[in-house]
N, C-alpha and C positions, 0 to 999 in steps of 0.2 A: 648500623642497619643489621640488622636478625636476618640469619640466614633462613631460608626457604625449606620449608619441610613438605615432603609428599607421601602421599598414603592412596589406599586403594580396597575394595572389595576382593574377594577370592577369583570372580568370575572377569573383573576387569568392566565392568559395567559402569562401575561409583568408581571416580578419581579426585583427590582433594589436594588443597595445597594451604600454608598456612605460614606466615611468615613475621613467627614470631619466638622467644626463646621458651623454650619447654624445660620449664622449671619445677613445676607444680605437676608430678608423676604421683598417686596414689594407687594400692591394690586396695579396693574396694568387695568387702564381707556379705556385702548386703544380700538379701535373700532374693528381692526383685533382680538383678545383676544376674544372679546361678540360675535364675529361671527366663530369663531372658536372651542368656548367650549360651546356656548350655554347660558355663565352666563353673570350675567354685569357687575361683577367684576373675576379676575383670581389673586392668589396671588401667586406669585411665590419666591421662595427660591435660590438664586445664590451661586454654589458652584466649583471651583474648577474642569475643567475636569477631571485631571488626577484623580482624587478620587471618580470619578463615572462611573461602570459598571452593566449591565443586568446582572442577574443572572437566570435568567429564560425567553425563550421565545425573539424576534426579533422582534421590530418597524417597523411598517410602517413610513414613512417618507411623511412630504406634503410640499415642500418651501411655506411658508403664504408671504412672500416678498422676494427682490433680497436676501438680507442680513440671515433671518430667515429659519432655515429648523425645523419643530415640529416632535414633535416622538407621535406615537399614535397607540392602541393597532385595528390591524384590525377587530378582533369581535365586542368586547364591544363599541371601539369607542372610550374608555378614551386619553385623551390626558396627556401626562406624565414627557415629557420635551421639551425645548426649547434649538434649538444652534444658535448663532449669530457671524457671520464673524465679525462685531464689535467690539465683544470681545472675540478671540478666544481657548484663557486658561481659558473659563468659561462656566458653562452647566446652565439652568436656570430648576427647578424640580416644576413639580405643586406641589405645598404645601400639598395640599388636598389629594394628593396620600399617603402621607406619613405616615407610622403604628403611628407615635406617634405627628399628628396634632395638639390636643387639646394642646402641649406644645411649640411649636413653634412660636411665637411670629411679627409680622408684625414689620417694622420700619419707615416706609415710604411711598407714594404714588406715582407712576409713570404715566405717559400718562395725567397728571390733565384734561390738555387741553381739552381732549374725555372724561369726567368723566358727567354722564348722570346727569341733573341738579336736580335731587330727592333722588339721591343716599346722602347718612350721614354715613358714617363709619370714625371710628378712628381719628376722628376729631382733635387732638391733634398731629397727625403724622406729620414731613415732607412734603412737597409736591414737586416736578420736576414738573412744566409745562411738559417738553420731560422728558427726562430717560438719567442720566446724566452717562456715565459706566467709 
């Protein structure tokens, strides 16, 4: 059995929980992603929909593309997950949201393409030109 992972908005509004292994950690380039949270990297952790529910508190919801619908908490503004018709047995979790970040571990790079040319992170990882699901 997968241990239980929980995560949250800044304001405490959105609580989730997800109970499954977090294996699949990417920092994602994309230009949608920097304009949508603010940073110039997003790293997101893909897990399993069925194994992820709110536990506290309803998402706003923003489709960022045809394919993409983002979940984000309406006070604070945190953005907290990603669904993608692409891949639809899978929910993508901001990493950062999550209680026990400091252990969660990257494996890869996605979007390279949009990856801003001064950024230097994890230089040793994978890289996707696109995001190969």
């Amino acid at each position: 059995m997968s241990a239980v992972h929980t995560g949250g908005c800044h304001c405490g509004q959105l609580r989730y929980e997800c109970d499954a292994e977090l294996t699949d950690v990417a920092h994602c380039h994309c230009s949608i992603c920097r304009r949508t949270t603010g940073g110039i990297v997003t790293t997101w952790t893909t897990v399993p929909l069925k194994s992820f529910r709110w536990t506290h508190g309803k998402p706003a919801e923003y489709r960022s593309s045809p394919p993409c619908v983002r979940y984000f908490c309406r006070n604070c503004g945190a953005q907290l997950a990603l669904f993608t018709d692409q891949a639809p047995e899978t929910l993508d979790i901001t990493t950062a949201t999550l209680e026990e970040v400091a252990t969660v571990l990257p494996n890869r790079h996605i979007w390279v393409n949009s990856r801003l040319p001064w950024i230097h992170l994890d230089e040793q990882l994978e890289e996707e030109w696109e995001e190969r699901l």
